[in-house]
C-alpha positions as CSV (number, residue, x, y, z in Angstrom):
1,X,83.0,57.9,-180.1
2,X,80.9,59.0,-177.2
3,X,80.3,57.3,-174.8
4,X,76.8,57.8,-173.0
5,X,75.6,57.1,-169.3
6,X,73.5,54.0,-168.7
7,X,71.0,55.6,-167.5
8,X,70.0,57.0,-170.9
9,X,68.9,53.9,-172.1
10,X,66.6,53.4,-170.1
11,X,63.6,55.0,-172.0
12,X,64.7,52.4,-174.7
13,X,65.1,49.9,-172.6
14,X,61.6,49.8,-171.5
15,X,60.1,50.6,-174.3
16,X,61.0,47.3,-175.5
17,X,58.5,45.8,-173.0
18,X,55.7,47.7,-174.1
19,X,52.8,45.2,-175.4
20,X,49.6,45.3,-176.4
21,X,48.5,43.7,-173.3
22,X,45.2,44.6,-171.2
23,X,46.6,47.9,-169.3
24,X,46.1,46.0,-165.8
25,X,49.5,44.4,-166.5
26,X,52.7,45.5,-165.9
27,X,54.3,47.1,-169.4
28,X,51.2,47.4,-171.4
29,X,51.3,50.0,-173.8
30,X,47.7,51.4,-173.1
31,X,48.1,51.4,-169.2
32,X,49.5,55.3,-167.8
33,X,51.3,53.2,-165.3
34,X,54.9,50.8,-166.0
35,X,53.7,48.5,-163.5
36,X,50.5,48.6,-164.1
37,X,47.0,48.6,-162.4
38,X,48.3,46.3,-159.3
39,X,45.7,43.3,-159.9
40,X,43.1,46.4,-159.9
41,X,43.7,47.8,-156.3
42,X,45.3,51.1,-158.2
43,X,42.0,52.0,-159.6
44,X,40.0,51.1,-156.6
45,X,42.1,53.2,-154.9
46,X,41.4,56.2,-157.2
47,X,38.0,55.8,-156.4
48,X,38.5,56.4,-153.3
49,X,40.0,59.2,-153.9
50,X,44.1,58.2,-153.4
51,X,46.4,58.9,-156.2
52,X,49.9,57.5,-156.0
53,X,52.6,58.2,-158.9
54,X,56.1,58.1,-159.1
55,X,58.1,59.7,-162.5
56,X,61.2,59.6,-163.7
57,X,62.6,62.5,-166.3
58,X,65.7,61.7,-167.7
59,X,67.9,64.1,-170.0
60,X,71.1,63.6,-172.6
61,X,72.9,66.3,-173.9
62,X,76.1,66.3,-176.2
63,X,78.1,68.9,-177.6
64,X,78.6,68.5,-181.2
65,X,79.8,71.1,-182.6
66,X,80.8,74.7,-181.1
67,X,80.5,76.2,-177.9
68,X,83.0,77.5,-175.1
69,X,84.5,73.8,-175.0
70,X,84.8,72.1,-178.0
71,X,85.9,69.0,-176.7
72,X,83.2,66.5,-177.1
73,X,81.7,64.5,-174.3
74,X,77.7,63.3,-173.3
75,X,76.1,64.7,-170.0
76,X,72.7,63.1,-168.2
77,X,70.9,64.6,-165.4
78,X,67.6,63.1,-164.0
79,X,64.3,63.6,-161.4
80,X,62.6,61.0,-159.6
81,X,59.4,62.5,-158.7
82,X,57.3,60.5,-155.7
83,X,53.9,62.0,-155.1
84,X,50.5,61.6,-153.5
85,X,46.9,63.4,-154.5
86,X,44.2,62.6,-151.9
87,X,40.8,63.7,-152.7
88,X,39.8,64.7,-149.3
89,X,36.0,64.5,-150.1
90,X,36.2,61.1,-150.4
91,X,38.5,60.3,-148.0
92,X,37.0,62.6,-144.8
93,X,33.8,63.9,-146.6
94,X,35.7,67.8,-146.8
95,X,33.8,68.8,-149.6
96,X,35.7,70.0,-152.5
97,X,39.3,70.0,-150.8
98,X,42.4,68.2,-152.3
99,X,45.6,67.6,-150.5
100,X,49.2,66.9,-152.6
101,X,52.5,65.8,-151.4
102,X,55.8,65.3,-153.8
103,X,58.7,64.7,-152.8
104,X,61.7,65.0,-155.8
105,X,65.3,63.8,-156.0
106,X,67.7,65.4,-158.3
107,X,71.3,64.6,-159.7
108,X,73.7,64.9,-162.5
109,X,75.5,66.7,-164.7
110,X,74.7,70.0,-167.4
111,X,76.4,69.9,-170.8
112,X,75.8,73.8,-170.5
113,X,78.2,74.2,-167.4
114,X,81.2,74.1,-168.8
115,X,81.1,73.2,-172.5
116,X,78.6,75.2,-173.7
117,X,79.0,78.3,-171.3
118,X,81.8,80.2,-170.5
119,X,82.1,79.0,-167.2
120,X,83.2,82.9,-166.0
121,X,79.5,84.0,-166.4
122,X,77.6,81.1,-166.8
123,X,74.5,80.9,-169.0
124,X,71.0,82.0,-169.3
125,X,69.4,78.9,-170.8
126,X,69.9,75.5,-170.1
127,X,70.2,72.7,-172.5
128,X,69.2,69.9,-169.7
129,X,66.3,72.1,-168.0
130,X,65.8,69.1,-165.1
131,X,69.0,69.9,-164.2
132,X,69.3,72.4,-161.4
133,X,68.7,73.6,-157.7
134,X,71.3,71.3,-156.4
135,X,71.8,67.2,-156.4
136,X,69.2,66.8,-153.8
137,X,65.8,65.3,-152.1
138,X,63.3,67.8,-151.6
139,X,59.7,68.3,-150.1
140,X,58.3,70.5,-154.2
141,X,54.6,70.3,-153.5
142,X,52.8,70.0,-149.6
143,X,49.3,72.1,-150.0
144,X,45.6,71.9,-149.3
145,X,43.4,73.1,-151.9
146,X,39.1,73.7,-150.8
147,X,36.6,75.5,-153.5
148,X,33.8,77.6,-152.1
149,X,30.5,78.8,-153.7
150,X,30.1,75.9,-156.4
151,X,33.9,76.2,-157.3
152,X,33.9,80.0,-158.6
153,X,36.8,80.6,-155.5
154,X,39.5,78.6,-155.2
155,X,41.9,79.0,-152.3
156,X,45.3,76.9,-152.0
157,X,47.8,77.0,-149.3
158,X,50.9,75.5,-148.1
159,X,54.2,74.5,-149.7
160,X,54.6,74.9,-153.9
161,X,56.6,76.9,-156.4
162,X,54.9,80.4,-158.4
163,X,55.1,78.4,-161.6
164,X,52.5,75.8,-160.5
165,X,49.8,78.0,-161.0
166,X,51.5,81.2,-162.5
167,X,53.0,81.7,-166.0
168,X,52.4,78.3,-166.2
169,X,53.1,76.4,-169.3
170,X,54.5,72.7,-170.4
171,X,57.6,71.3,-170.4
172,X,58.1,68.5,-173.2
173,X,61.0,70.5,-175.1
174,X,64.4,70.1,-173.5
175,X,65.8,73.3,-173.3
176,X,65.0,75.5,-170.4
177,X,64.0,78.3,-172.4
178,X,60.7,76.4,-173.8
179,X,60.3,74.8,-170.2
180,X,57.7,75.6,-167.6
181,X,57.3,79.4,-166.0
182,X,59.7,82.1,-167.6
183,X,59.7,84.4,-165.0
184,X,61.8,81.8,-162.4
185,X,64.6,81.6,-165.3
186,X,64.6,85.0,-165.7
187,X,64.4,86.1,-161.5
188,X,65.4,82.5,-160.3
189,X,66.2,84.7,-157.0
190,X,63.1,85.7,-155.9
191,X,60.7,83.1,-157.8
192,X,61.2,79.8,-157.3
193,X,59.9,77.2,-159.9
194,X,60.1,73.5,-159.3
195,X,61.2,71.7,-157.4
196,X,62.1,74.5,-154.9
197,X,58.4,75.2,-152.9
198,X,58.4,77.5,-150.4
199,X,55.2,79.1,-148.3
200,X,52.7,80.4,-150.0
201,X,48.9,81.4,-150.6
202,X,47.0,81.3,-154.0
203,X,43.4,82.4,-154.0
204,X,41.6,82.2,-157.7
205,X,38.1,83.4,-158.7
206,X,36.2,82.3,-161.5
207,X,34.6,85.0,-163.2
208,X,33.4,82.5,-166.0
209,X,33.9,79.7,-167.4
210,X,36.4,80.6,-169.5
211,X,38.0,83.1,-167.3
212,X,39.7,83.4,-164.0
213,X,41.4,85.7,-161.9
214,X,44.2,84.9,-159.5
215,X,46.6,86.5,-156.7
216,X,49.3,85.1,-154.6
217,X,52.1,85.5,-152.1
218,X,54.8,82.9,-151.7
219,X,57.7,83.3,-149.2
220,X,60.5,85.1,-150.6
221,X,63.2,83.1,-148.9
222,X,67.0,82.4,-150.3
223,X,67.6,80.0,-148.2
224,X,65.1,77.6,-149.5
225,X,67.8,77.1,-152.5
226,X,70.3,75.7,-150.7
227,X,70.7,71.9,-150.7
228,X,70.4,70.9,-147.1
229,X,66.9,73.0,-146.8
230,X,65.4,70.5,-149.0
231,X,62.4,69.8,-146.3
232,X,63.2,72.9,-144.3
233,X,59.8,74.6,-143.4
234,X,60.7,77.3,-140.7
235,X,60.4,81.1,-142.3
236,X,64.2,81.8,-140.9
237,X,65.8,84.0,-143.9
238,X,62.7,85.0,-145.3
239,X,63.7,88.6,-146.8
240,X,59.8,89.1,-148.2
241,X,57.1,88.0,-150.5
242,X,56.6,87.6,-154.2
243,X,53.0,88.7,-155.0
244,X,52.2,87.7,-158.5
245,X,48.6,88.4,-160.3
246,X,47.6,87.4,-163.1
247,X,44.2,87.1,-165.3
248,X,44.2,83.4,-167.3
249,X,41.4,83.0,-170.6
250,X,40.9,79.6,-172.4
251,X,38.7,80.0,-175.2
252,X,37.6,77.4,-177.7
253,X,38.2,79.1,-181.0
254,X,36.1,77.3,-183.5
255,X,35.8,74.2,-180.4
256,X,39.8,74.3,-180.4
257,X,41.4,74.7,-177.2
258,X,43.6,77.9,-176.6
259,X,45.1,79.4,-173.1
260,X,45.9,83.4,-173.0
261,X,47.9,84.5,-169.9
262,X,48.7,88.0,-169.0
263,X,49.9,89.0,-165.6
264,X,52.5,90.8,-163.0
265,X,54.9,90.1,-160.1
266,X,55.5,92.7,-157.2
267,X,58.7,91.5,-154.6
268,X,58.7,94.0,-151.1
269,X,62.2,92.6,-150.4
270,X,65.2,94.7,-150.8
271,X,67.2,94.1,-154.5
272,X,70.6,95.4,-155.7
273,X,70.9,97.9,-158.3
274,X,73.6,95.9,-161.1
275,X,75.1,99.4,-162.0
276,X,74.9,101.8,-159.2
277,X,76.1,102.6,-155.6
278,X,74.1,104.9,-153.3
279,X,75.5,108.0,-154.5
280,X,74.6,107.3,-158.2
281,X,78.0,106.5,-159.3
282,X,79.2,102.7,-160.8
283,X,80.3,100.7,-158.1
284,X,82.4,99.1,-160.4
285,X,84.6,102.1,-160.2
286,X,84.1,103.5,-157.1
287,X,84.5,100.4,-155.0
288,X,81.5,100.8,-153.0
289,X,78.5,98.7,-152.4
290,X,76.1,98.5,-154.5
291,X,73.1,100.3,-153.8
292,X,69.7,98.6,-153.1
293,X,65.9,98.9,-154.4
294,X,63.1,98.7,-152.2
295,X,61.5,96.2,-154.7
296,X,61.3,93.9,-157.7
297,X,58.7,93.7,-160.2
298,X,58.1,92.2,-163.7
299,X,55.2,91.5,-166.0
300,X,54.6,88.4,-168.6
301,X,52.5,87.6,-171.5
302,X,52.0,83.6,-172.8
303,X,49.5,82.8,-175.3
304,X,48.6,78.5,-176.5
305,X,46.5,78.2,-179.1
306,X,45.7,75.0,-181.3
307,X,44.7,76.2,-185.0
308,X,43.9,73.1,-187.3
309,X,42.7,69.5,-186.2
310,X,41.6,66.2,-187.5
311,X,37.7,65.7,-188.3
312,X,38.6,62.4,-186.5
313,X,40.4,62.9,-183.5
314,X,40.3,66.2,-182.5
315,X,43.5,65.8,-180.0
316,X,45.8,65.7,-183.6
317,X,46.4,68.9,-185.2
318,X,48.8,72.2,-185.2
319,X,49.2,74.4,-181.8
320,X,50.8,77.6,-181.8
321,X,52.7,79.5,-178.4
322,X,54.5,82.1,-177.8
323,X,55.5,84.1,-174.7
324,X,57.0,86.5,-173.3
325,X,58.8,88.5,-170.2
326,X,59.8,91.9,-168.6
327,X,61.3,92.7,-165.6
328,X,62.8,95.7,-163.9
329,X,66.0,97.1,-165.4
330,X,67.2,98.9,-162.2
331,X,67.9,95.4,-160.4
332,X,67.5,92.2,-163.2
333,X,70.2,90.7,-165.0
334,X,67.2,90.0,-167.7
335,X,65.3,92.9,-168.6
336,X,63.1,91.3,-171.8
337,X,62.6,87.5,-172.9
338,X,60.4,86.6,-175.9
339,X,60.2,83.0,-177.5
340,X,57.4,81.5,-179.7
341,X,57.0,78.3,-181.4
342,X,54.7,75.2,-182.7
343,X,53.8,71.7,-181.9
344,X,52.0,69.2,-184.1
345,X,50.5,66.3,-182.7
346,X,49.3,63.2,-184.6
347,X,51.0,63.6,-188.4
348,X,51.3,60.0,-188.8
349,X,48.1,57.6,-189.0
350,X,50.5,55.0,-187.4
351,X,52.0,57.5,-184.8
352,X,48.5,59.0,-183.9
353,X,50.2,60.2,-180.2
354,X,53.8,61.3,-181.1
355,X,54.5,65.2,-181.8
356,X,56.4,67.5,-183.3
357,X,57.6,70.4,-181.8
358,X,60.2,73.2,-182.9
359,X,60.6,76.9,-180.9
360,X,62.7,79.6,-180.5
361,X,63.8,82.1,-178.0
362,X,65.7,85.7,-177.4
363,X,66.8,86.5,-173.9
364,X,68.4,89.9,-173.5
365,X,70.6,91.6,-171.2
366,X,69.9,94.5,-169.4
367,X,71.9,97.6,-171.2
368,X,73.2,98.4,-167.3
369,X,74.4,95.1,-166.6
370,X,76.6,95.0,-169.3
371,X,78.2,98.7,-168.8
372,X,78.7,97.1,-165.1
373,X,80.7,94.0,-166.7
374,X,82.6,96.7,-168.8
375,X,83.7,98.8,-165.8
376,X,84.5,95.9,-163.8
377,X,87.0,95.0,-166.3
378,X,88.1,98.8,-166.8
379,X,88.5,98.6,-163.1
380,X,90.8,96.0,-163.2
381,X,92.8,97.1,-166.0
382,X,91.4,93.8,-168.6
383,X,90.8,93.8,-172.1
384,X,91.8,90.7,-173.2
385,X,88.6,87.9,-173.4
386,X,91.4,85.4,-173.4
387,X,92.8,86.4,-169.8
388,X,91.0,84.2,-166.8
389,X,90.4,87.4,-165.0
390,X,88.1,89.3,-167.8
391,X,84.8,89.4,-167.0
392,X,82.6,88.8,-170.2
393,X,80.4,91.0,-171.2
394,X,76.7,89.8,-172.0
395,X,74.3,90.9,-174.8
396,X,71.7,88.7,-176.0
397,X,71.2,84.8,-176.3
398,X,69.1,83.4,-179.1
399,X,68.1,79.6,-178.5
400,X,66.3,77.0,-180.9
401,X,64.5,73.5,-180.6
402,X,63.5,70.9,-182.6
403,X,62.8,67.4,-181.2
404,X,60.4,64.2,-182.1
405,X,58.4,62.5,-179.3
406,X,58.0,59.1,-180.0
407,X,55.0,57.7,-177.9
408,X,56.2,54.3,-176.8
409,X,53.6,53.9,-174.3
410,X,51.1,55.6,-172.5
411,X,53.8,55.8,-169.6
412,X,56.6,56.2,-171.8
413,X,57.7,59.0,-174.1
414,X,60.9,59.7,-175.4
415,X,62.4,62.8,-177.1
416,X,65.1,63.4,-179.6
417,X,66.2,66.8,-180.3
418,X,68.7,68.9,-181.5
419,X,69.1,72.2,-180.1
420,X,71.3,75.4,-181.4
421,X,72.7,78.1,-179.2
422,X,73.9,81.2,-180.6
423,X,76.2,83.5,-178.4
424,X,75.6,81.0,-175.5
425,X,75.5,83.2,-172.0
426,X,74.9,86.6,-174.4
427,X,78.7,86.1,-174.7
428,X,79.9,86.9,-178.5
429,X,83.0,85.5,-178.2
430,X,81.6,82.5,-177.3
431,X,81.2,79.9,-180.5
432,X,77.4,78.8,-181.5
433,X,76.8,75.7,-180.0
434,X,75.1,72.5,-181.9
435,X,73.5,70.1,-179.2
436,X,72.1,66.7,-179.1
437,X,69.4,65.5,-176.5
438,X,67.3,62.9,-175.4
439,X,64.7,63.1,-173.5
440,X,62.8,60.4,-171.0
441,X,59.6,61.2,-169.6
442,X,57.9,58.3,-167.9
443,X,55.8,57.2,-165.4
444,X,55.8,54.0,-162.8
């Protein structure tokens, strides 16, 4: 029998609490905050333009059936997010300018590590996606944000991650490859999604209202990665900058909601071929370095669109996504991503708030990268998967997702699902993997 962490109880837990109570009190259902309104000062402080949250994401995952380890055991990894939005307006009379500050704490462990991956290669997906970038505090969000000429421009600068305003996209299924920006799972080393931030500049024109424009630059910086550079905020390390672009539409097709996103990343810092050495030959088998590009680029398309709704509540109804990525084949593990899927809000009278949602997703290896992996082990005289010195070779990944999220309260959702992972890491040997999840999303 498995035995889970105590920590994944505690959705349940509280949910318990939740009453029908005015949402000024502590656990009401209706209230967006656990503890409440604070006797009222939590709402006069909104109107005064401060916004204080703190969030807690908690995530279960279990290996029933397949994968590189078949022994099974239960894995929980969790975020503590602590943040502050200050309307400076209000606060200093700065018109239109907003200030943020979040601060996150990670730790855990990934059911995908070891038992789902072979741990010689790792894996491309994750089946805990708030799992990652080390077991550690950091300073995710520190920006100041001012619109210009009755909003059309809107600049931001400071501290935050590409995915906060680029490829941007939700992140209520538990795998990683339905969660947030695509592009930082697929180039985690030059673009940095949450809660890694790093310097950056976003400036976005709206050339209706419907449509809008954007460019950035964020510091292209490895060292931000590392664990003890959680508040680090010199530029030592930085190797370049990511510039992304992208043009964003949201529609209302037949007064339903819809997001279209289309856009492109350019990297100026130096990236390493994964077949090549600088005289054109493998490296693998010649035993030199491998040779390095002058730059890194990639495109993405994304595409949200609700289709049907309910005459009475317009919120409840059938959306449709789907998204995808490219990225350069000299110098990207990743050279194509796709993954599409559906969520239904609302299909009980008595559950008006909980969804359904179900995706799928293809990752695929770069044709290069694999003949590297062969070579390597050519190189080394391997043929044998079984041997701890073979080097796997990768091909493609194929993920699915199907969870329930059961609205306990308006601060407290929770999220069965069961997820299935075919050739886990692109690695054929590897069995298809059969994985239960639960996940907490909730806010204090």
């Amino acid at each position: 029998m498995l035995q889970l962490p105590k920590n994944c109880y505690i959705g349940l837990a509280l949910s318990a609490l939740a009453t029908t109570a005015g949402a000024n009190e502590m656990f009401a259902s209706d209230s967006p905050w656990m503890l409440g309104d604070w006797g009222g000062t939590r709402s006069e402080l909104l109107e005064k333009g401060y916004d204080f949250t703190l969030g807690y994401t908690g995530e279960m995952g279990s290996n029933l059936h397949g994968g590189y380890d078949h022994d099974r055991t239960a894995r929980y990894s969790d975020q503590f997010t602590f943040g502050s939005h200050l309307d400076l307006d209000k606060i200093l009379g700065w018109h239109d300018t907003e200030f943020q500050l979040t601060i996150t704490e990670r730790h855990g462990d990934n059911i995908s590590n070891d038992r789902i991956n072979d741990p010689r290669v790792g894996g491309f997906t994750s089946a805990q996606e708030v799992w990652g970038r080390g077991e550690t505090w950091r300073l995710t969000q520190m920006w100041i944000k001012q619109k210009y000429f009755d909003g059309a421009l809107d600049v931001k600068f400071g501290r935050f991650g590409e995915g906060e305003d680029f490829n941007s996209f939700p992140c209520d299924f538990q795998n990683l490859a339905f969660c947030g920006s695509q592009v930082g799972n697929w180039v985690g080393g030059i673009w940095y999604n949450w809660p890694v931030s790093q310097w950056a500049l976003r400036v976005r024109y709206n050339l209706s209202d419907a449509l809008y424009a954007q460019v950035g630059v964020f510091e292209q910086n490895p060292s931000n990665l590392e664990s003890g550079n959680g508040f680090k905020l010199s530029g030592s390390g930085t190797q370049g900058a990511v510039m992304p672009i992208e043009l964003v539409w949201s529609p209302r097709v037949n007064g339903l909601k819809g997001e279209y996103r289309a856009g492109y990343y350019y990297s100026n810092a130096k990236a390493q071929d994964v077949l090549k050495d600088s005289n054109g030959q493998p490296a693998a088998l010649s035993g030199a370095a491998y040779r390095s590009s002058s730059s890194k680029h990639g495109l993405w398309l994304g595409a949200q669109q609700q289709v049907t709704s309910l005459a009475s509540d317009q919120s409840r109804g059938l959306s449709l996504f789907a998204n995808a990525t490219l990225h350069d084949k000299k110098t990207n593990a990743i050279d194509n991503y796709v993954q599409a899927g559906l969520v239904y809000k609302g299909a009980f009278d008595a559950r008006a708030k909980d969804d359904i949602g179900f995706a799928l997703a293809r990752v695929h290896v770069n044709p290069a990268y694999r003949k590297n992996a062969r070579l390597a082990n050519q190189a080394a005289g391997l043929d044998d998967y079984d041997n701890p010195g073979f080097l796997p070779v990768q091909d493609t990944e194929y993920s699915a997702e199907l969870y329930y999220g059961i609205h306990l309260a308006d601060w407290l959702t929770v999220r069965p699902n069961l997820q299935y992972i075919r050739h886990p890491g692109g690695v054929s040997q590897v069995d298809g993997a059969l994985i239960g999840g639960l996940k907490i999303q909730s806010s204090f």
